[in-house]
C-alpha positions as CSV (number, residue, x, y, z in Angstrom):
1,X,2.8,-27.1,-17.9
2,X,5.5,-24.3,-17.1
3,X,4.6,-21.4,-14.5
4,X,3.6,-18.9,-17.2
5,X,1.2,-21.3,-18.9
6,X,-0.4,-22.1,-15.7
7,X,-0.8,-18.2,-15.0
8,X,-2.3,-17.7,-18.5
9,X,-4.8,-20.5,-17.7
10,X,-5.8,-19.4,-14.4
11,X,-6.1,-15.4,-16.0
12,X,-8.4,-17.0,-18.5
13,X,-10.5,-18.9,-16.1
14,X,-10.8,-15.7,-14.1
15,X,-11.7,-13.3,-16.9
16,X,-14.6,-16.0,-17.5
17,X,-15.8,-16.0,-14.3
18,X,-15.9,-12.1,-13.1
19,X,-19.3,-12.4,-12.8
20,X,-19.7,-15.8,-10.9
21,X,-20.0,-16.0,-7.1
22,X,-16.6,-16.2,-5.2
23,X,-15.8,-20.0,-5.8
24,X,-15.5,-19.6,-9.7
25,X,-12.5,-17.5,-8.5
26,X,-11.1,-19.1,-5.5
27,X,-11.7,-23.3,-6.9
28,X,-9.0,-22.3,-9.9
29,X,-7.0,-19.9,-7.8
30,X,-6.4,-22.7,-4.8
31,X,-5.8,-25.3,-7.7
32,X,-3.5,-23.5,-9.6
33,X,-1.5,-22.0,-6.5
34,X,-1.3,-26.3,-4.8
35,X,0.1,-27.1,-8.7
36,X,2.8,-24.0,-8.8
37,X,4.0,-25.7,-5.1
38,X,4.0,-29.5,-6.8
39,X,6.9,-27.7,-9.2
40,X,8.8,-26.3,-6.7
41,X,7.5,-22.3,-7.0
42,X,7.1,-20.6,-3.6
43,X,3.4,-20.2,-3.5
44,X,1.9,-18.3,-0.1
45,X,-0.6,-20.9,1.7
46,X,-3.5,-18.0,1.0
47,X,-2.5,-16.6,-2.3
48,X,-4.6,-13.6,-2.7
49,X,-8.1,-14.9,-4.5
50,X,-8.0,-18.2,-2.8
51,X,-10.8,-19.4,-0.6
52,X,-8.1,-19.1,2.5
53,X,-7.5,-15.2,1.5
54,X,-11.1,-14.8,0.7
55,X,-12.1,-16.0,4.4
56,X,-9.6,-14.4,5.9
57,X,-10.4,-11.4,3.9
58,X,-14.0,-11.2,5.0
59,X,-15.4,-12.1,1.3
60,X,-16.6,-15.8,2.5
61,X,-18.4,-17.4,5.1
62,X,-17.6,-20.9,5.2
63,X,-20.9,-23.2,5.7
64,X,-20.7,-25.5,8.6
65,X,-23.0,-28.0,8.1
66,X,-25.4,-30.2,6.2
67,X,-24.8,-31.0,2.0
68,X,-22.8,-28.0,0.8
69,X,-20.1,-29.0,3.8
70,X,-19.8,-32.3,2.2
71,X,-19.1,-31.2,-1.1
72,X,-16.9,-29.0,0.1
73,X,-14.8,-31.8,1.8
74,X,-14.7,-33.6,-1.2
75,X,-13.4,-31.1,-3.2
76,X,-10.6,-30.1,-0.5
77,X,-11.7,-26.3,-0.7
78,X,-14.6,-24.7,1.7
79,X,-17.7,-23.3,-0.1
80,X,-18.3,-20.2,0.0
81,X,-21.7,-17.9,0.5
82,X,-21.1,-14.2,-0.9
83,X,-23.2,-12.1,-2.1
84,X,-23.4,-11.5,-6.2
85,X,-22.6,-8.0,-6.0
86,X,-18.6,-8.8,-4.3
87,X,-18.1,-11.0,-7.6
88,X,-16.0,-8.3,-9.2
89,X,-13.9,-6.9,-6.1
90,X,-13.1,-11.2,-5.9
91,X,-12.1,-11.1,-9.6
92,X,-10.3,-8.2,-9.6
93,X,-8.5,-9.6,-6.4
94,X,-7.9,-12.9,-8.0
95,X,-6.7,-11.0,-10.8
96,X,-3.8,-9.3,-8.5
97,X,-2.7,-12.7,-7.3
98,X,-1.9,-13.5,-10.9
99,X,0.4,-11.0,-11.2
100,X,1.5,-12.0,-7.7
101,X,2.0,-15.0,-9.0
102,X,3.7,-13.8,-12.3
103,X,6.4,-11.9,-10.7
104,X,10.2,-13.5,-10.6
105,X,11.2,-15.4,-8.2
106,X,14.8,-14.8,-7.6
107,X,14.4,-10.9,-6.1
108,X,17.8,-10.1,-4.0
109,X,16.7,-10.1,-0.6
110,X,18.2,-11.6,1.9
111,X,15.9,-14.4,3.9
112,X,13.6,-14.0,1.0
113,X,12.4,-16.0,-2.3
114,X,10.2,-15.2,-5.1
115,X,6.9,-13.2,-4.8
116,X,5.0,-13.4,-1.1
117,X,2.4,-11.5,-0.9
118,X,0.3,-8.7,-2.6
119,X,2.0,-6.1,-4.7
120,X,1.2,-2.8,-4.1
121,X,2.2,0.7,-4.6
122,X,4.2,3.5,-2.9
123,X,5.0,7.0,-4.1
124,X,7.8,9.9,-3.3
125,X,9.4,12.5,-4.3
126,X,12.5,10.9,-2.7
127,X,14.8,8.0,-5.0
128,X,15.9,4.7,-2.1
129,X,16.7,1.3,-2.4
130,X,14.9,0.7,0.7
131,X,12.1,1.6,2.8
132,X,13.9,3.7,6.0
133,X,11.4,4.2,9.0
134,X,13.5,6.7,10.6
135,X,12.3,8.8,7.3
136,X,9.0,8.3,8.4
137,X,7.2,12.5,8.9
138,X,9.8,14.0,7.0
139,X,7.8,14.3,3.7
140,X,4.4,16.0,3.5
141,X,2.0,13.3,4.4
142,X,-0.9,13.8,7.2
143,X,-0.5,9.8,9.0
144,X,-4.2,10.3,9.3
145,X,-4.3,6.3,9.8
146,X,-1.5,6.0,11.7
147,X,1.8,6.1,12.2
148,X,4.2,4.3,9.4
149,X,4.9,3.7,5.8
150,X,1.9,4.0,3.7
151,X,1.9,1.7,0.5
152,X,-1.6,1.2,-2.0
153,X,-3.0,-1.4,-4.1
154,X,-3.8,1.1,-6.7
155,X,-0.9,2.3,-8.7
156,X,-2.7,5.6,-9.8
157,X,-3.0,6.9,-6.1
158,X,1.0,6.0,-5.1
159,X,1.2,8.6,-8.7
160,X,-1.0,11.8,-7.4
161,X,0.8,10.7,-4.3
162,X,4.3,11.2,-6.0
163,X,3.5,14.1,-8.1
164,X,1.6,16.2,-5.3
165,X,4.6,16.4,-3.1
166,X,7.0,16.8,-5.9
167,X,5.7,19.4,-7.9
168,X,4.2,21.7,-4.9
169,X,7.2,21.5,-2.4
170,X,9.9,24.4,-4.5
171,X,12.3,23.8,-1.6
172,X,12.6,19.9,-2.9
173,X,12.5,20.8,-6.6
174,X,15.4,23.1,-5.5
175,X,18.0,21.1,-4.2
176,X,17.4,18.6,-6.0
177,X,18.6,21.0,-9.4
178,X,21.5,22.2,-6.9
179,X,22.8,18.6,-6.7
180,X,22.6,17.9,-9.9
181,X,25.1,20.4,-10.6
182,X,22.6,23.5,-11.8
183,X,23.4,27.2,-10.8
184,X,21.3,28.3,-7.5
185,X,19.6,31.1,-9.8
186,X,18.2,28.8,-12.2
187,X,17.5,25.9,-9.6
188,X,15.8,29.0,-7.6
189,X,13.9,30.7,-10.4
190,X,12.5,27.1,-12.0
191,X,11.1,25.8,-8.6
192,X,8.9,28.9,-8.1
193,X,7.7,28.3,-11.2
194,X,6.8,25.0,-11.1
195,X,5.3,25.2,-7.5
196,X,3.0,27.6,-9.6
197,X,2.5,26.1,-12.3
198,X,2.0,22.5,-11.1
199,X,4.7,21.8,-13.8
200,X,7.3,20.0,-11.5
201,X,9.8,18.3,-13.5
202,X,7.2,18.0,-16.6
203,X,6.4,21.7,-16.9
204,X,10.5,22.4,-18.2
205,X,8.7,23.3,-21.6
206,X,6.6,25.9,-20.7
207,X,9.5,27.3,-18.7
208,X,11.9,27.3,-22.2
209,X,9.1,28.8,-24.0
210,X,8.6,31.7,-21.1
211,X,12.8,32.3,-20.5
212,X,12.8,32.3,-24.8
213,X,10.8,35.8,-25.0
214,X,12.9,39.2,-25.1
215,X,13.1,40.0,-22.0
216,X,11.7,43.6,-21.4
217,X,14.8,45.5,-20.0
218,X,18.8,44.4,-20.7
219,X,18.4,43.4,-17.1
220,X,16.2,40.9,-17.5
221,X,17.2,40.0,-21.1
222,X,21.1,39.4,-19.5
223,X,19.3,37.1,-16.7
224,X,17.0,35.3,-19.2
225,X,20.1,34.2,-21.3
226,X,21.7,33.0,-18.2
227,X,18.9,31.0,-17.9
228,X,18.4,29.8,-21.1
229,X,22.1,28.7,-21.4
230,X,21.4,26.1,-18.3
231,X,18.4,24.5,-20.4
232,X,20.2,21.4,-21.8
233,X,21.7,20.6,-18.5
234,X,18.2,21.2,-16.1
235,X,16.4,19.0,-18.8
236,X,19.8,16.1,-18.1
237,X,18.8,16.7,-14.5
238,X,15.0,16.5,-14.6
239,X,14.8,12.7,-13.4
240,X,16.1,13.7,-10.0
241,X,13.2,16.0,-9.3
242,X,10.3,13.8,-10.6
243,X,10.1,11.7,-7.8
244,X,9.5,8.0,-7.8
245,X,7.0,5.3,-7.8
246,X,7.7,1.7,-6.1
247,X,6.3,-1.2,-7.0
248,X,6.3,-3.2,-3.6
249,X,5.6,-6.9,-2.1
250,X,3.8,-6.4,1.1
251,X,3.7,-10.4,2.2
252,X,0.3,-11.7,2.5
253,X,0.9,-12.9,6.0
254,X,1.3,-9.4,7.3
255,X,-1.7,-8.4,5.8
256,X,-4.0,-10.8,7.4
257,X,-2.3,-9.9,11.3
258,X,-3.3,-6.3,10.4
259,X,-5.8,-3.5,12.3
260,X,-8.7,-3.2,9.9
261,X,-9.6,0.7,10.3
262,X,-13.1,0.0,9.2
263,X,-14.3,-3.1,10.9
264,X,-15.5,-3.7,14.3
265,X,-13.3,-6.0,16.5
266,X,-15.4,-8.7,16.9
267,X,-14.7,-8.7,12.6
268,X,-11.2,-8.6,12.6
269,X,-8.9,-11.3,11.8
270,X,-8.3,-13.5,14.3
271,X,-5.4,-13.0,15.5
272,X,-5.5,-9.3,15.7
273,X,-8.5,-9.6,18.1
274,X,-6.6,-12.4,20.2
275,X,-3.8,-9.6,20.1
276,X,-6.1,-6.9,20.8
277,X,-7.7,-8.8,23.8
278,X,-5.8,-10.1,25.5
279,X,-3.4,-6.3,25.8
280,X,-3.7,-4.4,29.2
281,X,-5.8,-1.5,26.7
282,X,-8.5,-3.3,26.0
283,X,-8.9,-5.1,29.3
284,X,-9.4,-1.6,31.0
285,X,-11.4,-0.3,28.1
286,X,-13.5,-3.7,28.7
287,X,-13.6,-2.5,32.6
288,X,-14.8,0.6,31.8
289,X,-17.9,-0.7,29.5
290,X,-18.5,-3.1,32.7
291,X,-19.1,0.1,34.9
292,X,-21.2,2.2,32.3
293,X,-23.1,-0.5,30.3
294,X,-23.3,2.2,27.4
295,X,-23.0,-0.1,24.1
296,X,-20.5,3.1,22.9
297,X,-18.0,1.9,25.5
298,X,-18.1,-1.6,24.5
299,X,-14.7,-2.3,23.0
300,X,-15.7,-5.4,20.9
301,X,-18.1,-3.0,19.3
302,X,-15.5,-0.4,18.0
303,X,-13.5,-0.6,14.8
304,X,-10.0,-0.3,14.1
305,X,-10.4,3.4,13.8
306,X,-12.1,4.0,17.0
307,X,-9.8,1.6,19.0
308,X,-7.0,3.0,17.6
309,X,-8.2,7.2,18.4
310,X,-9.3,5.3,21.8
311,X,-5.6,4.6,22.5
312,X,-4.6,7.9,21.6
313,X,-6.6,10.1,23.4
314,X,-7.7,7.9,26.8
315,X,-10.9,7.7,28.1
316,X,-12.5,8.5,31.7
317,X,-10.2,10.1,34.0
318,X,-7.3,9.3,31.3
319,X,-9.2,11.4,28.3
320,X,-5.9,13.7,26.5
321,X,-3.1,11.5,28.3
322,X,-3.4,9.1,25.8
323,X,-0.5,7.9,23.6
324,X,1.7,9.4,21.0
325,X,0.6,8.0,17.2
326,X,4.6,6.6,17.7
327,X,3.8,5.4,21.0
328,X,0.2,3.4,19.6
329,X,2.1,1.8,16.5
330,X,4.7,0.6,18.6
331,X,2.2,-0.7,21.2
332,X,0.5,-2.8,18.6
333,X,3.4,-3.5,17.5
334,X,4.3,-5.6,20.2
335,X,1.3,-7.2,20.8
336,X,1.9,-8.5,17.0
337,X,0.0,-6.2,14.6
338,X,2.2,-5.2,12.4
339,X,0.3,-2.4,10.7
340,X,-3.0,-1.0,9.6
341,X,-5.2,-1.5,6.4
342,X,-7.9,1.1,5.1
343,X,-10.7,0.9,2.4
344,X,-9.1,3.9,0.1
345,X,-11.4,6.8,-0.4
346,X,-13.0,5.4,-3.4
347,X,-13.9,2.3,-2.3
348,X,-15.1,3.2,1.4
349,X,-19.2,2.7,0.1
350,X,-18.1,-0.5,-1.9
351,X,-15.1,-2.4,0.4
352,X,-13.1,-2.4,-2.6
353,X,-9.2,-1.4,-3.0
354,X,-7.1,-1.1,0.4
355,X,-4.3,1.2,1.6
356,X,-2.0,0.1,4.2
357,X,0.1,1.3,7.2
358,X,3.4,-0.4,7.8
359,X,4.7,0.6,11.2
360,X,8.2,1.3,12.4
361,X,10.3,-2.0,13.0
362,X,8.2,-3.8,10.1
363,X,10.0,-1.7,6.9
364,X,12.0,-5.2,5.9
365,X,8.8,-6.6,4.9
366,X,8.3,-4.2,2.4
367,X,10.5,-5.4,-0.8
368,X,11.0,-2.8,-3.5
369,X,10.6,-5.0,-6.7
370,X,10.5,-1.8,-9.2
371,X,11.9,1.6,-9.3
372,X,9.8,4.0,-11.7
373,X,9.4,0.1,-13.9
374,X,13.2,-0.4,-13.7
375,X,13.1,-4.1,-12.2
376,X,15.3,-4.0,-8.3
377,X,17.3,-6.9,-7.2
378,X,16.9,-9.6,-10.1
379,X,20.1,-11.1,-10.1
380,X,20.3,-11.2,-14.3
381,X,17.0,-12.1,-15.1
382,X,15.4,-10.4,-17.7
């Protein structure tokens, strides 16, 4: 059986089971995945809807003992307990690992091969051919969770993403025209317009119809035909100021050493919270909740978020001399974490869809496979 037959069987068995506990995913997802590997195709250890990513996800509990142990040895997968109402976050997971799975494996990187991880989703006003830290608080975005390159699992979010800072920011709607070869006036005139309008690049119709009327005085008429004469070129040009939308591999293995924002530390993975524990930070913040014995100060207690608002504005005689949000990325950083993930604002009552934080010194993980859907590095495949 080839590698897209085997991805069409295991899409099936999912579909049929979006409404089974978690191991009517994760059996089919671990057996597919080990038969990909027998053939040669470079299959993560935990593809994403496997019982691995599931565990490491926090979606199972593995059970330790007695008759469901057994059964789980002897089927060479551990059986999971979930709870019904997660069977469609795990379908919809396993669902992503297919078209993990699906994606070519001969991507232009170098060091790399085929698809590693989860894809996910990145938007900007801004056209690269690779993620450039240095870049990183020169657009419009707030870093509320962090500091670093913020990618999504939902491709609608990467797109409001996109279009909000393209069609609200005149100044890049501006040069943009202006580098494309368009007269100042019209590049001037059209992004006021479309700041106002919420038109960006799409809203070139409504700006023909407007510059078509008589203008009102010779003056304006005179500067309205101007205008009108630079149409056909602008609407040749309008590509370079509708931004872009990146279809990215974020390798599984960097997502499971990441900061959850929402969980406590005694849930994180583990080895963020060896890498947590064992940092000078949380050894004083364990010192402090020694001295106090107020469960708020206990560190094993306080999520990714708190921990990481802890680092940044101190505590007891420390409290505003905390770090920089560069300083704490690159402090995790080096105790291994190479970024942060975050329940997305729709999914925050529900533990569905994630956002993620990439930090600085971690940006060659992220492998652009698409460009607005044009396919990136395949070396001729089609």
């Amino acid at each position: 059986m080839d590698k897209k037959a085997l991805i069409k069987a295991l899409r099936d068995t999912v579909q049929s089971a979006s409404n089974s506990v978690a191991s009517g995913v994760s059996a089919p997802v671990d057996l597919i995945a080990a038969g990909l590997r027998k053939v040669g195709m470079p299959i993560p250890q935990a593809p994403v809807g496997g019982s691995q990513w599931m565990e490491n996800m926090g979606l199972t509990v593995p059970v330790e003992d007695g008759i469901p142990k057994m059964a789980g040895d002897f089927l060479g997968m551990t059986v999971p307990i979930i709870a019904a109402a997660k069977a469609p976050q795990i379908a919809a997971a396993a669902n992503r690992g297919l078209d993990n799975l699906a994606a070519p494996d001969t991507l232009n990187t170098p060091g790399f091969r085929g698809q590693r991880g989860a894809i996910v989703w990145h938007g900007s006003p801004h056209k690269f051919d690779a993620f450039d830290a240095s870049k990183i608080g020169t657009g419009e975005g707030a870093q509320a969770y962090g500091h670093g390159i913020y990618v999504t699992e939902l491709p609608d979010v990467a797109t409001r993403y996109r279009d909000t800072l393209t069609n609200f920011r005149p100044d890049h709607i501006e040069a943009k025209l202006v580098e494309a070869g368009i007269s100042p006036e019209f590049a001037n005139t059209y992004s006021q317009f479309a700041a106002q309008t919420k038109g960006g690049a799409r809203g070139l119709d409504d700006f023909a119809e407007l510059m078509g009327k008589p203008g009102p005085s010779p003056y304006i008429e005179q500067f309205r035909q101007r205008i009108r004469a630079e149409l056909p070129a602008a609407r040749s040009a309008s590509d370079a100021i509708a931004g872009s939308l990146y279809k990215v591999d974020l390798p599984d293995e960097t997502i499971a050493r990441m900061l959850d924002w929402d969980k406590p530390l005694s849930q994180q993975a583990p080895d963020v919270q060896k890498a947590i524990k064992k940092s000078q930070f949380y050894k004083d913040a364990l010192a402090r909740y020694k001295e106090t014995k107020q469960w708020y100060d206990d560190p094993k207690q306080k999520t990714g978020q708190s921990l990481h608002q802890y680092m940044q504005s101190g505590f007891g005689d420390e409290v505003g001399k905390g770090m920089t949000p560069e300083a704490a990325a690159a402090y995790l950083r080096a105790q291994g974490i190479p970024g942060i993930r975050y329940l997305d604002a729709g999914s925050r009552a529900t533990g569905g869809t994630s956002n993620f934080v990439v930090f600085p010194g971690e940006e060659r993980l992220l492998r652009i496979l698409e460009r607005n859907n044009q396919p990136m590095g395949l070396m001729g495949v089609k």
